[in-house]
PDB file with SEQRES, HELIX, SHEET and CRYST1 records, atoms N, CA, C and O in Angstrom:
SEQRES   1 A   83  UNK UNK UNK UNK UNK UNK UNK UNK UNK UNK UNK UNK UNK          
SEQRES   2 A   83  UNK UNK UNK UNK UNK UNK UNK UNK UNK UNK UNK UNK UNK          
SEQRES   3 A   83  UNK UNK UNK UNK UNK UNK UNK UNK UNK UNK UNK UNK UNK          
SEQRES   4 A   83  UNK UNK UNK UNK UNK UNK UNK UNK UNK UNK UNK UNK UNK          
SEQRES   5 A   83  UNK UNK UNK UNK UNK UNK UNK UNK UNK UNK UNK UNK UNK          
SEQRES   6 A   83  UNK UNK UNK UNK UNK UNK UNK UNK UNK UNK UNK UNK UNK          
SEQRES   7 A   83  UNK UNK UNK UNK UNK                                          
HELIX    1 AA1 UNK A   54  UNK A   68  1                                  15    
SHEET    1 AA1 2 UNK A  12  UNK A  14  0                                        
SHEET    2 AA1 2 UNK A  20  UNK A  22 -1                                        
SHEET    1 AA2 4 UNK A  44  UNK A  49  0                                        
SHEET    2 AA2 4 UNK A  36  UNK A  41 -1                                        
SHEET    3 AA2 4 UNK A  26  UNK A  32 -1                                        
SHEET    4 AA2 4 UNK A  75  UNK A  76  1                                        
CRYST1    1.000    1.000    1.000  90.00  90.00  90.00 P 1           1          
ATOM      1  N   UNK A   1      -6.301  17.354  -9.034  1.00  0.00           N  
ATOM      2  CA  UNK A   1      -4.965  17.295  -8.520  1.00  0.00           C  
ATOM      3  C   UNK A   1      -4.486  15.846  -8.597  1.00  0.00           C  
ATOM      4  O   UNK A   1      -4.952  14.820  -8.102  1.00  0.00           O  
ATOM      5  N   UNK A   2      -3.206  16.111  -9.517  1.00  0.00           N  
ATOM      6  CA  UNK A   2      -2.537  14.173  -9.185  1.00  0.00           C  
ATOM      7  C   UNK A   2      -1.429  14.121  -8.200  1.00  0.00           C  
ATOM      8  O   UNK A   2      -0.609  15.016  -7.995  1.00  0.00           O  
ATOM      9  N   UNK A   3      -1.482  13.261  -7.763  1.00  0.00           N  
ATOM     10  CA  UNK A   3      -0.270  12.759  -6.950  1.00  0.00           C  
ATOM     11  C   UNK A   3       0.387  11.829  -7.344  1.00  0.00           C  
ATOM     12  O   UNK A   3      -0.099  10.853  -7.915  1.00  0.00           O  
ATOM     13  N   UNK A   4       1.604  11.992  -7.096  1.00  0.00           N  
ATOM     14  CA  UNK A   4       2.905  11.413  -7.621  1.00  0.00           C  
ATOM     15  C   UNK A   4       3.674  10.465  -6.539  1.00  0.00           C  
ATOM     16  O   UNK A   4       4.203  10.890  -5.511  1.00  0.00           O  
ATOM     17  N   UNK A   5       3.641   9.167  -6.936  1.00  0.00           N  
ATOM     18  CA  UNK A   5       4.229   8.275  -6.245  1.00  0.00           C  
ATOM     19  C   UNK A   5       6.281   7.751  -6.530  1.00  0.00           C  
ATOM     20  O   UNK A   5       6.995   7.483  -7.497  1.00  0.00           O  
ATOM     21  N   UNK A   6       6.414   7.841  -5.305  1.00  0.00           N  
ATOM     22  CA  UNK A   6       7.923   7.402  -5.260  1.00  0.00           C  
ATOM     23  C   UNK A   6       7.994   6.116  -5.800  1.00  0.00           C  
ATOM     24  O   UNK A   6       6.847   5.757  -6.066  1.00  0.00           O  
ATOM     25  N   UNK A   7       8.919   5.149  -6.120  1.00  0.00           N  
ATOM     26  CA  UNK A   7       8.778   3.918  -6.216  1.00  0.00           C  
ATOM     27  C   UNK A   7       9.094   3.265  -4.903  1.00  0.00           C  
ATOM     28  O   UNK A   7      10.046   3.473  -4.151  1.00  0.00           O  
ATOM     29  N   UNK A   8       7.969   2.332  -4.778  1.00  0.00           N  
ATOM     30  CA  UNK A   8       8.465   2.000  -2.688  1.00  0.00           C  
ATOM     31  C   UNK A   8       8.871   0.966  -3.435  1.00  0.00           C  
ATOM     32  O   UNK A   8       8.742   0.495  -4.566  1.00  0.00           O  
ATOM     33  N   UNK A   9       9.648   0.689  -1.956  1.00  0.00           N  
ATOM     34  CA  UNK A   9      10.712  -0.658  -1.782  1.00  0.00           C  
ATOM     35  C   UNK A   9      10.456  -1.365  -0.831  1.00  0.00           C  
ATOM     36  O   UNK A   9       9.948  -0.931   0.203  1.00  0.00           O  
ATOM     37  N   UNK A  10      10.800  -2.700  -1.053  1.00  0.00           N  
ATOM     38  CA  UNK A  10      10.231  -3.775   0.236  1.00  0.00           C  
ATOM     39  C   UNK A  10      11.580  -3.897   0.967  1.00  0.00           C  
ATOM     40  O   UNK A  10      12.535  -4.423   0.394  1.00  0.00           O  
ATOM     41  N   UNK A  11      11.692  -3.350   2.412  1.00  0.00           N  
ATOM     42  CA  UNK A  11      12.818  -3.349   3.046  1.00  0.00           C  
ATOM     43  C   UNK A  11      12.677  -4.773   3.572  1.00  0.00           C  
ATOM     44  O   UNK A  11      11.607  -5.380   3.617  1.00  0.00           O  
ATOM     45  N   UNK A  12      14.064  -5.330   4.035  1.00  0.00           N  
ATOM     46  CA  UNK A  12      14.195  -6.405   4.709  1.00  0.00           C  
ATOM     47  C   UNK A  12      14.728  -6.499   5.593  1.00  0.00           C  
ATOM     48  O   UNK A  12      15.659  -5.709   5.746  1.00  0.00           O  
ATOM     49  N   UNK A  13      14.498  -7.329   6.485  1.00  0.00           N  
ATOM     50  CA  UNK A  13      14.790  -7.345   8.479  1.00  0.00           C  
ATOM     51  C   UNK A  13      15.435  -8.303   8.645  1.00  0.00           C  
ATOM     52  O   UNK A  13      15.290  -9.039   7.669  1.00  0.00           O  
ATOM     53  N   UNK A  14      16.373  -8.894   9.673  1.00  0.00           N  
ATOM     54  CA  UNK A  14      16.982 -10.140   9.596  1.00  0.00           C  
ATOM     55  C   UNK A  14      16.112  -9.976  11.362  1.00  0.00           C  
ATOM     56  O   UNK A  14      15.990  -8.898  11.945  1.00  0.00           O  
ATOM     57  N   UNK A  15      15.650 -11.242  11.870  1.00  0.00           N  
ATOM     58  CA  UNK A  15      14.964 -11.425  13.574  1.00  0.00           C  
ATOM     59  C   UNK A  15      16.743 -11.859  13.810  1.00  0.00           C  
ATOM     60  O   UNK A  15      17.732 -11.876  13.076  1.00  0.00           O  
ATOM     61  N   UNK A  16      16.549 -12.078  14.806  1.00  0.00           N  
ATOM     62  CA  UNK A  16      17.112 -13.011  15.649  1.00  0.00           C  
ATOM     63  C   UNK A  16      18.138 -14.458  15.275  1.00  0.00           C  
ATOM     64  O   UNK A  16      19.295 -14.844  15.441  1.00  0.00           O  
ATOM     65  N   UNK A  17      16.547 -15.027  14.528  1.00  0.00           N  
ATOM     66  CA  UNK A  17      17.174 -16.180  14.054  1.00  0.00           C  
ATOM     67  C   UNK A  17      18.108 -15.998  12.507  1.00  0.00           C  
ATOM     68  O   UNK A  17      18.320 -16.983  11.800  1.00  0.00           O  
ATOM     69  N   UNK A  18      18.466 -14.996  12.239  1.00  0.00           N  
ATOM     70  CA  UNK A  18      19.311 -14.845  11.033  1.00  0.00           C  
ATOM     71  C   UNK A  18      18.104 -14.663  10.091  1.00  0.00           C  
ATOM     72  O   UNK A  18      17.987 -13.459   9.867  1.00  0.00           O  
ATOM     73  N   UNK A  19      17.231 -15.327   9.498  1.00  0.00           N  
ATOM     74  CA  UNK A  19      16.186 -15.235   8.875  1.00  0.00           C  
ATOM     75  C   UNK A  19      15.634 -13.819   8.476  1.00  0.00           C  
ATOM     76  O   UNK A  19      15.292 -12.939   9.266  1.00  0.00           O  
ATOM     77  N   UNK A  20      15.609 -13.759   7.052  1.00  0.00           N  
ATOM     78  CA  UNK A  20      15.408 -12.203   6.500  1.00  0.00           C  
ATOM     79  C   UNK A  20      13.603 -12.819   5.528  1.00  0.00           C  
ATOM     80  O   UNK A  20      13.234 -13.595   4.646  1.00  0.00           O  
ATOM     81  N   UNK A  21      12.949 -11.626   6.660  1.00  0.00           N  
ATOM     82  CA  UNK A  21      11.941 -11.683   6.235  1.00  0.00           C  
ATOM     83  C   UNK A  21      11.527 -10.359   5.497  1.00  0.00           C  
ATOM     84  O   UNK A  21      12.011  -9.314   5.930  1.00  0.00           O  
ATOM     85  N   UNK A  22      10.601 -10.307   4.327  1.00  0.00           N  
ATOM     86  CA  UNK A  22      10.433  -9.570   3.726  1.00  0.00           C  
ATOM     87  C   UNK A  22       8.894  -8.445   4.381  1.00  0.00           C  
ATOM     88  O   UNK A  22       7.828  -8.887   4.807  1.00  0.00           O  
ATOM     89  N   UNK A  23       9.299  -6.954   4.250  1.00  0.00           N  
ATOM     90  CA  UNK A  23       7.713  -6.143   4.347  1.00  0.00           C  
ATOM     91  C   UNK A  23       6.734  -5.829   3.492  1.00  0.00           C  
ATOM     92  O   UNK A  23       6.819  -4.711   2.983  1.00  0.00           O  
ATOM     93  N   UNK A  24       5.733  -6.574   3.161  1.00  0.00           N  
ATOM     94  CA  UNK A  24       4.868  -5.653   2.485  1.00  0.00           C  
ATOM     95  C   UNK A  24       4.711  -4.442   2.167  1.00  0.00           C  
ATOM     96  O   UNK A  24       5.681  -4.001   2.782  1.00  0.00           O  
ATOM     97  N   UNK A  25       4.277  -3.593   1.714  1.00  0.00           N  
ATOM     98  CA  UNK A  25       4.013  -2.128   1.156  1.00  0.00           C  
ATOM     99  C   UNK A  25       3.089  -1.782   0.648  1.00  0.00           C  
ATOM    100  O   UNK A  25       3.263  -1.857  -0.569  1.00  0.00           O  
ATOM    101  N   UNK A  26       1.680  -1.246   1.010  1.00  0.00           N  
ATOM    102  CA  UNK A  26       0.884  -0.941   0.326  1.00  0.00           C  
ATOM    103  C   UNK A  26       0.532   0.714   0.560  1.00  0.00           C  
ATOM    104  O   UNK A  26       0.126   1.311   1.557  1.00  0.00           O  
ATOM    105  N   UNK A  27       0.862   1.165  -0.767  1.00  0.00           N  
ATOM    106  CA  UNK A  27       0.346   2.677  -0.493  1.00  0.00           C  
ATOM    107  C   UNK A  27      -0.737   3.067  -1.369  1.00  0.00           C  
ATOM    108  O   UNK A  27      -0.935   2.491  -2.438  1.00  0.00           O  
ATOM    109  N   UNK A  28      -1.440   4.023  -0.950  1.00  0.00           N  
ATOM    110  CA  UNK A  28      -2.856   4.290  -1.515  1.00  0.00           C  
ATOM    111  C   UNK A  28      -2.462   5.945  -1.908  1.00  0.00           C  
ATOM    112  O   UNK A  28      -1.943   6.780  -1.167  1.00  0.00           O  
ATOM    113  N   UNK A  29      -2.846   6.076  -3.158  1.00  0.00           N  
ATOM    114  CA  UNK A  29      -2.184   7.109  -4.013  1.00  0.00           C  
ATOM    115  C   UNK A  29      -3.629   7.684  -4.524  1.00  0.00           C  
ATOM    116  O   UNK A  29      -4.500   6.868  -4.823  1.00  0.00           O  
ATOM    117  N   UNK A  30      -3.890   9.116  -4.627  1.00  0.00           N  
ATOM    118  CA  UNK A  30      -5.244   9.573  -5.051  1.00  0.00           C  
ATOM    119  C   UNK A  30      -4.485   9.729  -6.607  1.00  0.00           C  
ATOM    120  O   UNK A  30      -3.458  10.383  -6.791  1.00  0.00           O  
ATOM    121  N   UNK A  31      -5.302   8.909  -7.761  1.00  0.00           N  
ATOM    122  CA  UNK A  31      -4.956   9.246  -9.440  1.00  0.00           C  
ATOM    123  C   UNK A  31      -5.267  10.490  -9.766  1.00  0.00           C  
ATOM    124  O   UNK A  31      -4.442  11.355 -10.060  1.00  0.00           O  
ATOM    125  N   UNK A  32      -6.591  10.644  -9.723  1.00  0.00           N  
ATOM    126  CA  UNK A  32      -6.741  12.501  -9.652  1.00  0.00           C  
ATOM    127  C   UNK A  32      -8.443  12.931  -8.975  1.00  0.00           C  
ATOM    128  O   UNK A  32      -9.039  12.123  -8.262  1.00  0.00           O  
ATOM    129  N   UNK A  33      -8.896  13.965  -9.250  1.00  0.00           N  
ATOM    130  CA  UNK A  33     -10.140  13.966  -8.617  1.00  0.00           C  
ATOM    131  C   UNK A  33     -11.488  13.018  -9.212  1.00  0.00           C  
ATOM    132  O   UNK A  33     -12.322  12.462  -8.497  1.00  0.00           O  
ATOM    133  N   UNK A  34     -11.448  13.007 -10.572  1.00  0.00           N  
ATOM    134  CA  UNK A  34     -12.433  12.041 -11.068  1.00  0.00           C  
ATOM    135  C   UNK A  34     -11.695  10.442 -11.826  1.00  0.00           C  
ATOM    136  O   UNK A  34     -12.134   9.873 -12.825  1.00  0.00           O  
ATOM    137  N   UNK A  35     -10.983  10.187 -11.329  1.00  0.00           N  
ATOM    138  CA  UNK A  35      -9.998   8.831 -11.831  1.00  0.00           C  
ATOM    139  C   UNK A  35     -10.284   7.963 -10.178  1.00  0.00           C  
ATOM    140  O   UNK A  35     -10.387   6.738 -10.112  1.00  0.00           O  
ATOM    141  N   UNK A  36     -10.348   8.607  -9.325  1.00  0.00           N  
ATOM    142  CA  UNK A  36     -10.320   7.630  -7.795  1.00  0.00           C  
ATOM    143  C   UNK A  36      -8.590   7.542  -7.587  1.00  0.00           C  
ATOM    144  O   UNK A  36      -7.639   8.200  -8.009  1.00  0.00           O  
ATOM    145  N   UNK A  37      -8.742   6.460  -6.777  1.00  0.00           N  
ATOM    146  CA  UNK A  37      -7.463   6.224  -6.188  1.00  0.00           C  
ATOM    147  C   UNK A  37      -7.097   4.702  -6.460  1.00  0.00           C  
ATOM    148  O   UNK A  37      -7.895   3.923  -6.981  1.00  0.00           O  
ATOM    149  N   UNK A  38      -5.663   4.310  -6.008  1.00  0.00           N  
ATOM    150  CA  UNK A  38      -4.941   3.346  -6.590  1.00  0.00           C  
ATOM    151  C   UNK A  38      -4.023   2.877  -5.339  1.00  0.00           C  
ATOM    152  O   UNK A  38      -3.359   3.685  -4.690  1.00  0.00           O  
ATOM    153  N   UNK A  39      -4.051   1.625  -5.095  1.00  0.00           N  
ATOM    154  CA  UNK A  39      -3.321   0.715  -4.442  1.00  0.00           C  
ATOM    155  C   UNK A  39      -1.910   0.461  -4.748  1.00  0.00           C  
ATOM    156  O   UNK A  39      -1.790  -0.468  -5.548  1.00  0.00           O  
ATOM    157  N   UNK A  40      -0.672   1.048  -4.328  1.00  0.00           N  
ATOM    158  CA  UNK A  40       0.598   0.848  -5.061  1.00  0.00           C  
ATOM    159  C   UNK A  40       1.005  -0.613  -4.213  1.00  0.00           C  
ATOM    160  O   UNK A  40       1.452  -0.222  -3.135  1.00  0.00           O  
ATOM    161  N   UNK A  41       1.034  -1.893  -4.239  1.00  0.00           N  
ATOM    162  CA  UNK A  41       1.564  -2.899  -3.584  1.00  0.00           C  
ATOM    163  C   UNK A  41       3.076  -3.127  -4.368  1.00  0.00           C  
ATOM    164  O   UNK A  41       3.352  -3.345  -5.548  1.00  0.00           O  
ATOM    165  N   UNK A  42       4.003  -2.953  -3.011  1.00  0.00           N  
ATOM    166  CA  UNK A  42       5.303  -3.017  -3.578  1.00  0.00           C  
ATOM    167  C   UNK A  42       5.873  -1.805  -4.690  1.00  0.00           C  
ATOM    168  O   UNK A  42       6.844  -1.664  -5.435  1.00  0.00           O  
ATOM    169  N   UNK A  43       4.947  -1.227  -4.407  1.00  0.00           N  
ATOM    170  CA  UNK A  43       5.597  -0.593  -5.949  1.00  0.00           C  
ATOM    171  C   UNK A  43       4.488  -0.707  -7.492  1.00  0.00           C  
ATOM    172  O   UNK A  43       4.605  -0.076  -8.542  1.00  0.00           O  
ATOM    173  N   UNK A  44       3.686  -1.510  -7.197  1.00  0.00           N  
ATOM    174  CA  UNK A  44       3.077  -2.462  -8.309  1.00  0.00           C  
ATOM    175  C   UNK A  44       1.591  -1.819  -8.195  1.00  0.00           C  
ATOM    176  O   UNK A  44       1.116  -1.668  -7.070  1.00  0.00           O  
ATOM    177  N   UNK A  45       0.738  -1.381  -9.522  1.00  0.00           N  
ATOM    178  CA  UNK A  45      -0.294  -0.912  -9.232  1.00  0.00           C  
ATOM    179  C   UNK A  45      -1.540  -1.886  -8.811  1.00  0.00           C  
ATOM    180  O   UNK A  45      -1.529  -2.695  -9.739  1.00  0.00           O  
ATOM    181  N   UNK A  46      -2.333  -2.171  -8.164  1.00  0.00           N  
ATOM    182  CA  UNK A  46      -3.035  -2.858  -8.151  1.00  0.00           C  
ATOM    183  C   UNK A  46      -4.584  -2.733  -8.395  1.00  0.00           C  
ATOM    184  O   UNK A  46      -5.484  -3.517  -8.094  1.00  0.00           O  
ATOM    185  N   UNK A  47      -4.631  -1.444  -9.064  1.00  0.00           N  
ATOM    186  CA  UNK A  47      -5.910  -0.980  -9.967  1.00  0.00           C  
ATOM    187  C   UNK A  47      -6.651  -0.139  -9.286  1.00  0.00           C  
ATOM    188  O   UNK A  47      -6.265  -0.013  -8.124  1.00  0.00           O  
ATOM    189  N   UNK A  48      -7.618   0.517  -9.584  1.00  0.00           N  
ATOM    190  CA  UNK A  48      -8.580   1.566  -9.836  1.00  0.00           C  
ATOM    191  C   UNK A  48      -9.514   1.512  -8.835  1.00  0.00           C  
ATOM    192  O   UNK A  48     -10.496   0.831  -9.133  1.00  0.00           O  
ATOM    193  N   UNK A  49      -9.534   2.173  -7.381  1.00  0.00           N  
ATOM    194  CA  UNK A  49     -11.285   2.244  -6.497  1.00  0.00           C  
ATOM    195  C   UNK A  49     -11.632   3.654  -6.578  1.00  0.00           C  
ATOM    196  O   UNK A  49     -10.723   4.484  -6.613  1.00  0.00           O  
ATOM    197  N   UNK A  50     -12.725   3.974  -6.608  1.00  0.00           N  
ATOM    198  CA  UNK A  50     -14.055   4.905  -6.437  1.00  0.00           C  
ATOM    199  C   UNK A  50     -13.234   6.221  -5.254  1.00  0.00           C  
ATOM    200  O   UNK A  50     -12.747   7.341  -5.407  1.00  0.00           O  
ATOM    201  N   UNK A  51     -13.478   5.188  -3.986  1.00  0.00           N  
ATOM    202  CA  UNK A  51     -13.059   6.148  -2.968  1.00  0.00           C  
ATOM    203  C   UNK A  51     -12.005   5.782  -2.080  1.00  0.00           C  
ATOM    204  O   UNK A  51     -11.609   4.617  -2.028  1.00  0.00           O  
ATOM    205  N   UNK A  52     -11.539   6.659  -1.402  1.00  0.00           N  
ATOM    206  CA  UNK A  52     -10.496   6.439  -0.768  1.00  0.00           C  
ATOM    207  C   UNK A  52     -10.401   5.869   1.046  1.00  0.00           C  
ATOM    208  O   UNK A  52      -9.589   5.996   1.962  1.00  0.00           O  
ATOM    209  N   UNK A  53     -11.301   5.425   0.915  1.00  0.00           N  
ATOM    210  CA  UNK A  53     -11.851   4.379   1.988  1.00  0.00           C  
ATOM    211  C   UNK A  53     -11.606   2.975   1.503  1.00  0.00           C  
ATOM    212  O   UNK A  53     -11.031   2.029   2.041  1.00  0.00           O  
ATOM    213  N   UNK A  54     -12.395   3.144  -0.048  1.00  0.00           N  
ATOM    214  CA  UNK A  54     -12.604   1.673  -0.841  1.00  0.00           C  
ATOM    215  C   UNK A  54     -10.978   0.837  -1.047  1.00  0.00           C  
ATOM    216  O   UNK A  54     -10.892  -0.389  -1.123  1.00  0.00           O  
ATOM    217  N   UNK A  55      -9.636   1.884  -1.120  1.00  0.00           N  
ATOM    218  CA  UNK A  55      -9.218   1.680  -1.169  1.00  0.00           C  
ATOM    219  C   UNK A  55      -8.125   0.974  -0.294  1.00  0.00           C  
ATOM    220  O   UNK A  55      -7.283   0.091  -0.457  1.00  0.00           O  
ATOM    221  N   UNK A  56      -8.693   2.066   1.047  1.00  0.00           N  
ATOM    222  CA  UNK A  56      -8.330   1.616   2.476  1.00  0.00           C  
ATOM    223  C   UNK A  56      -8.484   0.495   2.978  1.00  0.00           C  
ATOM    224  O   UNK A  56      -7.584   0.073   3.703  1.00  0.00           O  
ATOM    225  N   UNK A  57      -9.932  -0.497   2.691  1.00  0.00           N  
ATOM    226  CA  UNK A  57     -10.207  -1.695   3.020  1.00  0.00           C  
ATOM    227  C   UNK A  57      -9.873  -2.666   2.209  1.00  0.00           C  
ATOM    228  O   UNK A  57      -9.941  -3.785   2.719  1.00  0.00           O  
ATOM    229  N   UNK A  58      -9.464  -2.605   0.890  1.00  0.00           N  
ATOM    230  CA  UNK A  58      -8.652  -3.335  -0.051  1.00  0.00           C  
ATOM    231  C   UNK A  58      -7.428  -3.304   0.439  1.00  0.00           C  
ATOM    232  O   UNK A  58      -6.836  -4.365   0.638  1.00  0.00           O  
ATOM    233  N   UNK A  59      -7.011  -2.441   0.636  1.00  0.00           N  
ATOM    234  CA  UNK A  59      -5.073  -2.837   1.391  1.00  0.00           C  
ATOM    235  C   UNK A  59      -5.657  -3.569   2.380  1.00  0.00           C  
ATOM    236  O   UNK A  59      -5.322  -4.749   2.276  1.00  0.00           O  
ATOM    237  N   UNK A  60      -6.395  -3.362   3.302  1.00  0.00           N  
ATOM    238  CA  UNK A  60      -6.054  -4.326   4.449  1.00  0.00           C  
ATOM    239  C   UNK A  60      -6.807  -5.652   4.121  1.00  0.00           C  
ATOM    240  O   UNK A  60      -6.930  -6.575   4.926  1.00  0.00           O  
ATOM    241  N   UNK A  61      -7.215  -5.646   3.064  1.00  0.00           N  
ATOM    242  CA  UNK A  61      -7.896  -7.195   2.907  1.00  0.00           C  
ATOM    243  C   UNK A  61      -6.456  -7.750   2.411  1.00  0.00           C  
ATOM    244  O   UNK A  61      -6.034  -8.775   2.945  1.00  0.00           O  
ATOM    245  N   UNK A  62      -5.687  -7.107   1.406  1.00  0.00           N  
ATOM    246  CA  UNK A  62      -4.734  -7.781   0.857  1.00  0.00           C  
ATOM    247  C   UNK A  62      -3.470  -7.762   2.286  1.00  0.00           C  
ATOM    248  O   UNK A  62      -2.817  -8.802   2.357  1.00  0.00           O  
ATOM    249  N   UNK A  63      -3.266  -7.096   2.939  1.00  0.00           N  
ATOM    250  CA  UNK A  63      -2.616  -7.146   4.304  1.00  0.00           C  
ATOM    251  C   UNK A  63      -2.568  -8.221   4.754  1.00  0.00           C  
ATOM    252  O   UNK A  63      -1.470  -8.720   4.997  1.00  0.00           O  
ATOM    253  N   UNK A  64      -3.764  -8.914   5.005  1.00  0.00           N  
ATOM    254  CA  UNK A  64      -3.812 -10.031   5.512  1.00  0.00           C  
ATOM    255  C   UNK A  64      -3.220 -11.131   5.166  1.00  0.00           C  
ATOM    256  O   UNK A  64      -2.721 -11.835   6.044  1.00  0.00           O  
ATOM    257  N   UNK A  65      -3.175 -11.388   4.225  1.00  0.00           N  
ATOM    258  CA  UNK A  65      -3.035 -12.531   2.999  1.00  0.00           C  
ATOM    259  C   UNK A  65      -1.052 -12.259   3.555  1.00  0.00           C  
ATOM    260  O   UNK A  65      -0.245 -13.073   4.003  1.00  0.00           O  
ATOM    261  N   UNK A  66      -0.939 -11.031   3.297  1.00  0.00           N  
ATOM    262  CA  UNK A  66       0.669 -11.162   3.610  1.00  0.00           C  
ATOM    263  C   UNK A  66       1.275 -11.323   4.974  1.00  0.00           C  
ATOM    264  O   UNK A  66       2.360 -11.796   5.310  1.00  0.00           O  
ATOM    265  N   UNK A  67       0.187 -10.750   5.744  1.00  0.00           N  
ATOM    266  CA  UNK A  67       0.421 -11.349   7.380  1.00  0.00           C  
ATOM    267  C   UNK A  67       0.602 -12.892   7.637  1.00  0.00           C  
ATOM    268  O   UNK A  67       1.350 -13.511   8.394  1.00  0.00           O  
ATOM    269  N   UNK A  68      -0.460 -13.329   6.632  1.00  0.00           N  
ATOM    270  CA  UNK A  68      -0.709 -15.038   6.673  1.00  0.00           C  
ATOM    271  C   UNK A  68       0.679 -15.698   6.467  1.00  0.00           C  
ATOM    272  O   UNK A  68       0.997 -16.529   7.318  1.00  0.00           O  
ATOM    273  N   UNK A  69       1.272 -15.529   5.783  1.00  0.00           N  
ATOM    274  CA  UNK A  69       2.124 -15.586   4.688  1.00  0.00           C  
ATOM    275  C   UNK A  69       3.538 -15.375   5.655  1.00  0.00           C  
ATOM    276  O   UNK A  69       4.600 -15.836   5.239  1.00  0.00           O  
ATOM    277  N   UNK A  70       3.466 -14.502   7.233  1.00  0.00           N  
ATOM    278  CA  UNK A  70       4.434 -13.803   7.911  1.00  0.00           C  
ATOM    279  C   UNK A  70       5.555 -12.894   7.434  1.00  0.00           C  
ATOM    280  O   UNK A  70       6.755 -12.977   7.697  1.00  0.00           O  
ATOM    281  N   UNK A  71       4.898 -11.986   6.657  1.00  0.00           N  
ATOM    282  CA  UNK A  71       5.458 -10.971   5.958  1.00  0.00           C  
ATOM    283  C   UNK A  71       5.033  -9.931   6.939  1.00  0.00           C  
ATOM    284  O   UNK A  71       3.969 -10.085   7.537  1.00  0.00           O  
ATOM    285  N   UNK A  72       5.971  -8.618   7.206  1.00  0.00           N  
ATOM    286  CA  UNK A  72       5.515  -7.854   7.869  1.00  0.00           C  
ATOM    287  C   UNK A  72       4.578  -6.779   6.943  1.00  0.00           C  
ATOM    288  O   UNK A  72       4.445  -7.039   5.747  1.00  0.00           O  
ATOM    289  N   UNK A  73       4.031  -5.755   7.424  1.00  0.00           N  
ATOM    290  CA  UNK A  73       2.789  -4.845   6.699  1.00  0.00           C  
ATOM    291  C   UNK A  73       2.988  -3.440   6.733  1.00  0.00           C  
ATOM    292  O   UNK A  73       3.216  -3.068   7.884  1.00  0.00           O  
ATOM    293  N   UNK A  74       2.988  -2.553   5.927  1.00  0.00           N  
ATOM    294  CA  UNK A  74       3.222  -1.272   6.132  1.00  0.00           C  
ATOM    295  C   UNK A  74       1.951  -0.744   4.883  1.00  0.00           C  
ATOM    296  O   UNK A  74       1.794  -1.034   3.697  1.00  0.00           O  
ATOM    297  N   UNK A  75       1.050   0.332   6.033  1.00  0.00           N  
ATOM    298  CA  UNK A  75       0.214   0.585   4.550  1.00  0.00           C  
ATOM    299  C   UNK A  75       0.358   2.510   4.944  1.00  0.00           C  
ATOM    300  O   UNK A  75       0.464   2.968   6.082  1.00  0.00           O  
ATOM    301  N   UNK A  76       0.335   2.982   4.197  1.00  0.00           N  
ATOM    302  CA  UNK A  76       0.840   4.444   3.569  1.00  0.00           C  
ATOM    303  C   UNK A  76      -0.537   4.809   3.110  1.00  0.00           C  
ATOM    304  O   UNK A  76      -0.925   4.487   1.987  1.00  0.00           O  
ATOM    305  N   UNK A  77      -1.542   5.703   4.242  1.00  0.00           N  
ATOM    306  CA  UNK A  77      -2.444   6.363   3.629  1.00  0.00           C  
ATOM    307  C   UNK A  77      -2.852   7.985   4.016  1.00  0.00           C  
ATOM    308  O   UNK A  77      -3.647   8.373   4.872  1.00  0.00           O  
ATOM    309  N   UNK A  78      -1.942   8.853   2.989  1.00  0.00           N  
ATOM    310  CA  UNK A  78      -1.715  10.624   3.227  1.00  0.00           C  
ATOM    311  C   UNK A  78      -3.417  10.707   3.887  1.00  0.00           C  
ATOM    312  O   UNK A  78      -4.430  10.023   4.029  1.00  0.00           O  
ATOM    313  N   UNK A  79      -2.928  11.895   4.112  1.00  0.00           N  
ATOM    314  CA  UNK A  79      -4.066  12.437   4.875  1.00  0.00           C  
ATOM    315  C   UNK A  79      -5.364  12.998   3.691  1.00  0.00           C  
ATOM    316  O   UNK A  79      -4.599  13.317   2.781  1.00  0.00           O  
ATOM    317  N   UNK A  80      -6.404  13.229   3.281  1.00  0.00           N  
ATOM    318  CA  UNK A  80      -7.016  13.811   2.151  1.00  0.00           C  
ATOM    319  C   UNK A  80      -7.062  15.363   2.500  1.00  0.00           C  
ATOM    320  O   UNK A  80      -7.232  15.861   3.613  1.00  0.00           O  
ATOM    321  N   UNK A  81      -6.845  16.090   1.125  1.00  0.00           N  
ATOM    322  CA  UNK A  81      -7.056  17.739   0.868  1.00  0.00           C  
ATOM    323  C   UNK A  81      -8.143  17.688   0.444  1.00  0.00           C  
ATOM    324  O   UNK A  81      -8.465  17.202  -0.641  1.00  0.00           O  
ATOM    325  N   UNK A  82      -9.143  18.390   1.577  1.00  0.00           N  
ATOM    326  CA  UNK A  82     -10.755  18.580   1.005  1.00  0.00           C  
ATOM    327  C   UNK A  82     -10.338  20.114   0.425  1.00  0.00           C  
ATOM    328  O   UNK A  82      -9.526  20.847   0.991  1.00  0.00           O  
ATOM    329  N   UNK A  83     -11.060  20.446  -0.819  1.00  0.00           N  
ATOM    330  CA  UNK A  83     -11.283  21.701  -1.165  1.00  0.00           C  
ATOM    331  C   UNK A  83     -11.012  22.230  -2.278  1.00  0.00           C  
ATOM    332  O   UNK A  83     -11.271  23.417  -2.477  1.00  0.00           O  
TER     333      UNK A  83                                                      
END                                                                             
């Protein structure tokens, strides 16, 4: 089974201080049953893991880096269809 990704978009927030900060986006997309799964950042593929855990801890490693950075974080991970 493949799944089909929307193209995400990085929404933007203005705080307080006028200042428009940008959100991260990382969604984790299953390629198919023997391909693994795929990191969509922004929209942007960011390649090929095994499992869908592997992929889970790769967004949030890269999460960070954009937290650092004071970007806000949004990570998108469907629920899995065993069967």
């Amino acid at each position: 089974m493949t799944s089909q990704a929307a193209a995400t978009q990085t929404p933007q927030h203005s705080d307080d201080s006028g200042d428009i900060r940008s959100i991260a986006t990382y969604e984790i997309i299953r390629i198919s049953e023997s391909d693994g799964w795929t990191i969509l950042h922004d929209g942007k593929d960011m390649g090929t893991l095994d499992t869908r855990m592997a992929a889970f801890d790769a967004s949030v490693a890269a999460a960070k880096t954009s937290i650092l950075a004071s970007h806000g974080v949004i990570i998108k991970l469907p629920h899995e269809i065993i069967g």
